[in-house]
Structure formats: structure tokens, C-alpha cells
RODO-2510 file (C-alpha; in nm, 4 decimals, decimal comma):
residues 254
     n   res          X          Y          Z
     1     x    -0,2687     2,3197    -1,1680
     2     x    -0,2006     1,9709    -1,2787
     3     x    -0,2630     1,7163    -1,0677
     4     x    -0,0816     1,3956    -0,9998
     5     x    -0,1011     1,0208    -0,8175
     6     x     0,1576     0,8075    -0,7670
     7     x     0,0939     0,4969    -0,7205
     8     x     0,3399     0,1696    -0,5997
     9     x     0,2861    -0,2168    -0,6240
    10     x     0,3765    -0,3704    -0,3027
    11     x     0,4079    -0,6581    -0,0532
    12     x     0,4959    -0,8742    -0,3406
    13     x     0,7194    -1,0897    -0,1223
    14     x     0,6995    -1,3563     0,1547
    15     x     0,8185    -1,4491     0,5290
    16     x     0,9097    -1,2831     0,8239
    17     x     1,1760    -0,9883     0,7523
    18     x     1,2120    -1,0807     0,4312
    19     x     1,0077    -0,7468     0,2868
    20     x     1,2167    -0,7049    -0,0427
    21     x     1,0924    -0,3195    -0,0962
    22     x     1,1924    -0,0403     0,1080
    23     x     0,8773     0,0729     0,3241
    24     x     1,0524     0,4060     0,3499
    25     x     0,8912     0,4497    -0,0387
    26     x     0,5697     0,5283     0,1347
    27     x     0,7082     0,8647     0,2188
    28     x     0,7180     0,9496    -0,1800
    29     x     0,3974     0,7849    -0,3163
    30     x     0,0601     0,8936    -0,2591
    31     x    -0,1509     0,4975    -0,2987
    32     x    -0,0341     0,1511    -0,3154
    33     x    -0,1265    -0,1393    -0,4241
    34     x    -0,0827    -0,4347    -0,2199
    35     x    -0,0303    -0,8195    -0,3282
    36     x    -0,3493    -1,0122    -0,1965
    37     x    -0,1364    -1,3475    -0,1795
    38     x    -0,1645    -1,5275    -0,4794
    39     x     0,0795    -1,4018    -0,7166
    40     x     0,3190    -1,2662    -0,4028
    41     x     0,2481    -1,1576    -0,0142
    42     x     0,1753    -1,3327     0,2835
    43     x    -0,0895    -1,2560     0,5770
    44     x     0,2360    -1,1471     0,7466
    45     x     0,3784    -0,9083     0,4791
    46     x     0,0275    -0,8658     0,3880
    47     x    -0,0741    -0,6759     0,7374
    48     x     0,2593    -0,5000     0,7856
    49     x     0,2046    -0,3167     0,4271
    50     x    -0,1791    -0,2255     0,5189
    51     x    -0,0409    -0,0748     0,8659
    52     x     0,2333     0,1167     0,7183
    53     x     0,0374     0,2276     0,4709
    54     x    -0,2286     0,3809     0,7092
    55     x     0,0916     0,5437     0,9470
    56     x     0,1758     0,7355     0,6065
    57     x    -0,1789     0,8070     0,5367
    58     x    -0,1054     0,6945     0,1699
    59     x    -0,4175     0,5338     0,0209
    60     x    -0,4432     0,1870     0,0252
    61     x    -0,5488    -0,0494    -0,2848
    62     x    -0,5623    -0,4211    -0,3814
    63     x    -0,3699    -0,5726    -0,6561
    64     x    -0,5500    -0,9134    -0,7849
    65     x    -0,3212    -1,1517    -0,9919
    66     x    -0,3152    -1,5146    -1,1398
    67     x    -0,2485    -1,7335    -0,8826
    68     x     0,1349    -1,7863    -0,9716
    69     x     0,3839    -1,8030    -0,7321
    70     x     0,6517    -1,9162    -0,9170
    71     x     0,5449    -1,7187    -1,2207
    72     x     0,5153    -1,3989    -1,0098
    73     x     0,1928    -1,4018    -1,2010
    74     x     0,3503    -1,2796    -1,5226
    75     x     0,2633    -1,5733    -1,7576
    76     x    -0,0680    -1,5454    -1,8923
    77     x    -0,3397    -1,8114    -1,7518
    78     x    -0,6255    -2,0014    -1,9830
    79     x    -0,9224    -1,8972    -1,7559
    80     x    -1,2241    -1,8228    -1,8555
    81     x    -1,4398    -1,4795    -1,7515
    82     x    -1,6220    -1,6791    -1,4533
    83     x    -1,2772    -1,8010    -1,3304
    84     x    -1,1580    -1,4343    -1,3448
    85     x    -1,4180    -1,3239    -1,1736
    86     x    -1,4245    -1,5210    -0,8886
    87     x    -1,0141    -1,4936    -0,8352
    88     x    -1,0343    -1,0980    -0,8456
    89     x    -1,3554    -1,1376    -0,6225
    90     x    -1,1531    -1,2823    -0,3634
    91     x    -0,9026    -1,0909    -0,3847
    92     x    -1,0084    -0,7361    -0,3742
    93     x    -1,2716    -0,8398    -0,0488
    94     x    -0,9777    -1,0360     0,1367
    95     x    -0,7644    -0,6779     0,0925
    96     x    -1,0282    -0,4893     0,1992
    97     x    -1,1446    -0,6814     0,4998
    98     x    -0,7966    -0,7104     0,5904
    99     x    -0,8042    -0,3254     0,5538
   100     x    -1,1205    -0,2639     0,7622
   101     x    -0,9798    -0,5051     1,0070
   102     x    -0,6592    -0,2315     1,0927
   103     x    -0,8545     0,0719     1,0668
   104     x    -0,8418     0,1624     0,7218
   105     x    -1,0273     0,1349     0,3858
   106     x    -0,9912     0,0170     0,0518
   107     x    -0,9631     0,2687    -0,2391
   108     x    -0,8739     0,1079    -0,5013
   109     x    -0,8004    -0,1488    -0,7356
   110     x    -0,5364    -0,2500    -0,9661
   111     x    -0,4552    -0,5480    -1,1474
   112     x    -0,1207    -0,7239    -1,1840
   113     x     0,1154    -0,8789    -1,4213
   114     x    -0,0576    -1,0617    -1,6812
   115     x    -0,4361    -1,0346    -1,5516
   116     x    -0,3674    -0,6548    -1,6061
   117     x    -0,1860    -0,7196    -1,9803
   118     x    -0,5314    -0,9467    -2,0837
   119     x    -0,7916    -0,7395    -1,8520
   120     x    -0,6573    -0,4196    -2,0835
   121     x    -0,6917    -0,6379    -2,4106
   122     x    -0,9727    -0,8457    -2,3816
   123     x    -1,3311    -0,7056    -2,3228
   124     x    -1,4347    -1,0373    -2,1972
   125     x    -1,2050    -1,0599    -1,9056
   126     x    -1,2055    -0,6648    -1,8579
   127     x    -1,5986    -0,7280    -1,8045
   128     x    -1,5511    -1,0088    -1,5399
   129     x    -1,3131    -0,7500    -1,3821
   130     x    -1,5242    -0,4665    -1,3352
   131     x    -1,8233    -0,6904    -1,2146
   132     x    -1,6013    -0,8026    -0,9053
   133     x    -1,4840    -0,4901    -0,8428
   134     x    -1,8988    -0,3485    -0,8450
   135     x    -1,9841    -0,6022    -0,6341
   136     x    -1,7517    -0,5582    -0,3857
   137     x    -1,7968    -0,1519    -0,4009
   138     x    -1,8971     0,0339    -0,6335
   139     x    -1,7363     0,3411    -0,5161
   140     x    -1,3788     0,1590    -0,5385
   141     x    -1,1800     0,3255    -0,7926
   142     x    -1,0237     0,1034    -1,1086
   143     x    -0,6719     0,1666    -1,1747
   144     x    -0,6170     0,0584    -1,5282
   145     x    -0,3733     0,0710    -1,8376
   146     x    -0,4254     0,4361    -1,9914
   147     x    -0,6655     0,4194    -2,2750
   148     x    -0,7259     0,0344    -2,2627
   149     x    -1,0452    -0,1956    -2,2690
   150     x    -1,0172    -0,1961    -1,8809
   151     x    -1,1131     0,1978    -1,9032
   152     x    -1,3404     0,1619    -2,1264
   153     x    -1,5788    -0,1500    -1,9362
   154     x    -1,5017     0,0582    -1,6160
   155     x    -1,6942     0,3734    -1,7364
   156     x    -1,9448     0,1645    -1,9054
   157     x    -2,0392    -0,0012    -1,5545
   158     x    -2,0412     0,3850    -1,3683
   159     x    -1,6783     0,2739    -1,1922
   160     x    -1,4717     0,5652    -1,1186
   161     x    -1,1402     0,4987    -1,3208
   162     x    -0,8047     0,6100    -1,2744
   163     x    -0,6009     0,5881    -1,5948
   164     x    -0,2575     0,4202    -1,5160
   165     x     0,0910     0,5514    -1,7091
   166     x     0,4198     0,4239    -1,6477
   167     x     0,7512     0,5880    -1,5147
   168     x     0,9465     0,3114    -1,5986
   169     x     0,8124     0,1373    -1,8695
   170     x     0,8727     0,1375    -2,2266
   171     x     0,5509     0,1270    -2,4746
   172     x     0,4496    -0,0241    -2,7735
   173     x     0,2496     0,1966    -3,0736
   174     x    -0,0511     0,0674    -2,9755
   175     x    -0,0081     0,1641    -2,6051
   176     x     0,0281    -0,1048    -2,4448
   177     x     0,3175    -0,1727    -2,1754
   178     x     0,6286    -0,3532    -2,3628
   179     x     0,7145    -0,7018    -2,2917
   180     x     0,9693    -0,7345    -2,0078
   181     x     1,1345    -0,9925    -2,2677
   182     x     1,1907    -0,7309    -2,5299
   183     x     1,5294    -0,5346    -2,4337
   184     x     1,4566    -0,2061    -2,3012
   185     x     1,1139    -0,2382    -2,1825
   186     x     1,1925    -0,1264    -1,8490
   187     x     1,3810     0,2147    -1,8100
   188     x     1,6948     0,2139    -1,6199
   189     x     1,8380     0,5736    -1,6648
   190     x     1,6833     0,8113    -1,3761
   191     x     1,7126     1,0822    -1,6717
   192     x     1,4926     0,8308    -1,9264
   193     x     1,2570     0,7859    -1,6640
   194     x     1,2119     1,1449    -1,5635
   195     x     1,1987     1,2323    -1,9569
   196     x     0,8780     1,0238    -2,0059
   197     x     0,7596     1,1680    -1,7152
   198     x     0,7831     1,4664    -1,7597
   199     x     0,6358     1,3855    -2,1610
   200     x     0,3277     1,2148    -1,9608
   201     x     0,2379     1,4266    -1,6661
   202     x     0,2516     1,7799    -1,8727
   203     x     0,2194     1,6509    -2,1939
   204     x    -0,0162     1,3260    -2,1875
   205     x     0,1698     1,1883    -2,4246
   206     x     0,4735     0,9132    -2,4571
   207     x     0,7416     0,8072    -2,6906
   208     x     0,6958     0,4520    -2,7985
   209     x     0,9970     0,1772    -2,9142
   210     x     0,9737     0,2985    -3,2510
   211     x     1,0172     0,6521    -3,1513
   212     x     0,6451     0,7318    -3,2145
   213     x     0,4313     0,9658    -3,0016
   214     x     0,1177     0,8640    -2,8872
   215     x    -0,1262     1,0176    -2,6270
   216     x    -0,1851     0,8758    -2,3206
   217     x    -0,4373     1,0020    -2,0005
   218     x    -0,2700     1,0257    -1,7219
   219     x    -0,4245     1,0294    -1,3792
   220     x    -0,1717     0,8289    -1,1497
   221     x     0,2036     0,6942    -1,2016
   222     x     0,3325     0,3969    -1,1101
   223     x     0,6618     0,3743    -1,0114
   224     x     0,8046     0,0367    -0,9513
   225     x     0,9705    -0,0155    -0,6065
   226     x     1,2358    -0,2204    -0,7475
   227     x     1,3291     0,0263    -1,0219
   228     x     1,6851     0,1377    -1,0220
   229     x     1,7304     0,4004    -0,7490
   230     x     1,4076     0,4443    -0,7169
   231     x     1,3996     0,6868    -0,3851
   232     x     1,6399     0,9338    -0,5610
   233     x     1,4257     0,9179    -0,8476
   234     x     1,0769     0,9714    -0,6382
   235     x     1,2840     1,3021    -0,4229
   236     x     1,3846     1,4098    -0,8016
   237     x     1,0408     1,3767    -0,8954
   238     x     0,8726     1,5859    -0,5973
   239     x     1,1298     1,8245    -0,6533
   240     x     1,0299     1,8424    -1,0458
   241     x     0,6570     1,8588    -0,9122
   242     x     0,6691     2,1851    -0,7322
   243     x     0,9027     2,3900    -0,9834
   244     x     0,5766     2,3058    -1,2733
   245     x     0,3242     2,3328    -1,0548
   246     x     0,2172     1,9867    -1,0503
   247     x    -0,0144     1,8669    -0,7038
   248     x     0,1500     1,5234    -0,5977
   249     x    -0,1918     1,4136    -0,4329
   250     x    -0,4224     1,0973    -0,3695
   251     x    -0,7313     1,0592    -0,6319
   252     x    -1,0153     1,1411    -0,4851
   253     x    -1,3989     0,9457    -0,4906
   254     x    -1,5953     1,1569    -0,6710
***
């Protein structure tokens, strides 16, 4: 029996009914990850997420960016691995006193935009990354790019580690996520997407932009809630699940 998380970035918006994402997606994903308010989310959108996420019983995680409105935290910051420290220690224990505060508790973390891109690239930052998320708790769980240096400083600090894979993402040889500049680096077609699913979950393997295969862990999914009918896609998905005996469940602390 295979088993599977899926996983969906969230609250990455601002004001007073102006959620941009569906919260009916909770219904389809097992954990989210929710904006902590400096690359998107507001104390507003912020506390509506956490409490819809605990009605759903889907588990709840923080997701740390560069603090980049305007860039949605996409463009990649100069900061050094104190600075990166501190911004993800903030971060992770606003979420999770936030959390605490409604009931709930933090299980995760995950990185966003282009503090995930470096943190999976660059031991130095990946180092500053895991040492917030220790201090915080060391029994949170690190979601991180399958196979990257993020994974690798995780185990080598005793963090649990979930290894991240992509729905709806195209990759590069080398395994990292394509540049959302390069055309095609984000699947459209629900039959693409459900291909390199299907490649990834029984498989653990993807096909890259050159049409190479490379292998890929793959603990929990991430589905992007702005994807392209993306609640059709999640329905197909459960649907897929149970005809190959794959368990669409929440990763568990060890």
C-alpha cells in the first residue's frame, strides 16, 4: 500500500472577502501550508485559513517567504544565513501561535517561492532553515524539494522530512522545479498533470523538459490551488487513488 500527502499553499491573498482560492479545496487535500504574511496573507485571511483548516481536520503548516509583497516572494533576495534565519524564525512561531491560539497545532513547514528555490540549492541558507525550524520544534516536519540540499541539512539536524514533488510543475535534469519564465513550466492539461502523477506516486520518478527520467522521493504532492481546474483534477485524483491502492493520508510524526 502506497501512501500519499497532498499538500496545498494557501492564504496567499489579502482583505476581507477577497480569499482568491476556493476553501472548498480543503475537502481534497490532506495539509496546507499557510502564508505567514510577508510574501501574501493577512491576520484576517490568515485566521480564516487556520480555522477552516481545523473544521476539515486537514493538517496545518507554515509557509515562510521573502518578505515581497509585490514580488509574491518569487524574486530571489541578497540575505545572508542570519537574515534567513531570523525571517523563517518569525514566521513559522507567528503560524504556530496563531495555530495554538484556535485550537490547533502546527505540523509542518514549507518554504515558498524563491526562499524554497535557494533553501534547496544552497547549504548555507538550507542550514539557517533547519535551525529555525529546530528551535521552534523539533518535532515539526520539513517539507522540502525532493532530493534537494533542504533534505539533506534536515536529516543531518534529526528533522523529520517530507520530500515534496510536484503535480503541476515541470522539472529540470537536475531536479529542480522549472522556472515559471521558461514556457511550460507549469502544467495546464488535467491529463499532463495526472501523467506525472501517476509517473511520481507509483513510480518515483518524473519526466524532465528534455524528456529525461529522473527519480524523485515522493512523500507529499503539492497541488497548486490556482492550477487549471484544479477541484476536477483533485476528485480525478482520489478517484485514481483508490483503483491503485494508493492511501490519500496526512504524514505522520514519527
Amino acid at each position: 500500500m502506497i501512501q500519499l500527502d497532498i499538500n496545498c499553499d494557501m492564504a496567499e491573498c489579502f482583505g476581507r472577502g477577497r480569499q482568491a482560492e476556493d476553501l472548498g479545496i480543503l475537502k481534497w487535500v490532506t495539509s496546507v501550508n499557510i502564508a505567514c504574511g510577508l510574501h501574501a496573507g493577512d491576520p484576517h485571511i490568515i485566521r480564516r485559513t487556520i480555522d477552516a483548516a481545523l473544521r476539515q481536520q486537514v493538517k496545518i503548516g507554515a509557509h515562510p517567504g521573502y518578505a515581497d509583497i509585490h514580488g509574491f516572494g518569487r524574486r530571489p533576495m541578497n540575505l545572508s544565513s542570519t537574515e534567513v534565519y531570523e525571517l523563517v524564525l518569525y514566521q513559522v512561531a507567528a503560524l504556530s501561535g496563531m495555530t495554538k491560539a484556535l485550537g490547533g497545532e502546527l505540523h509542518h513547514v514549507k518554504l515558498h517561492g524563491a526562499l524554497y528555490n535557494e533553501a534547496a540549492e544552497r547549504p548555507e541558507l538550507a542550514e539557517a532553515v533547519v535551525r529555525a525550524v529546530a528551535d521552534i520544534d523539533e518535532e515539526l516536519i520539513l517539507y522540502a524539494l525532493s532530493g534537494s540540499k533542504l533534505v539533506e541539512a534536515g536529516l543531518e539536524h534529526g528533522l523529520q522530512v517530507a520530500e515534496e514533488v510536484f503535480a503541476d510543475r515541470a522539472y529540470l535534469p537536475n531536479g529542480r522545479l522549472a522556472p515559471r519564465e521558461l514556457e511550460g513550466s507549469v502544467l495546464i492539461s488535467k491529463d499532463e498533470r495526472m501523467e506525472q502523477t501517476r509517473q511520481l506516486v507509483l513510480h518515483q520518478r518524473v519526466m524532465t523538459v528534455n524528456g529525461q527520467h529522473i527519480d524523485l522521493a515522493a512523500d507529499t504532492l503539492c497541488v497548486h490551488h490556482e492550477s487549471h481546474d484544479v477541484i476536477p483534477f483533485l476528485a480525478d485524483l482520489h478517484r485514481w487513488a483508490k483503483q491503485h491502492d494508493v492511501t490519500i493520508e496526512p504524514i505522520t510524526a514519527k
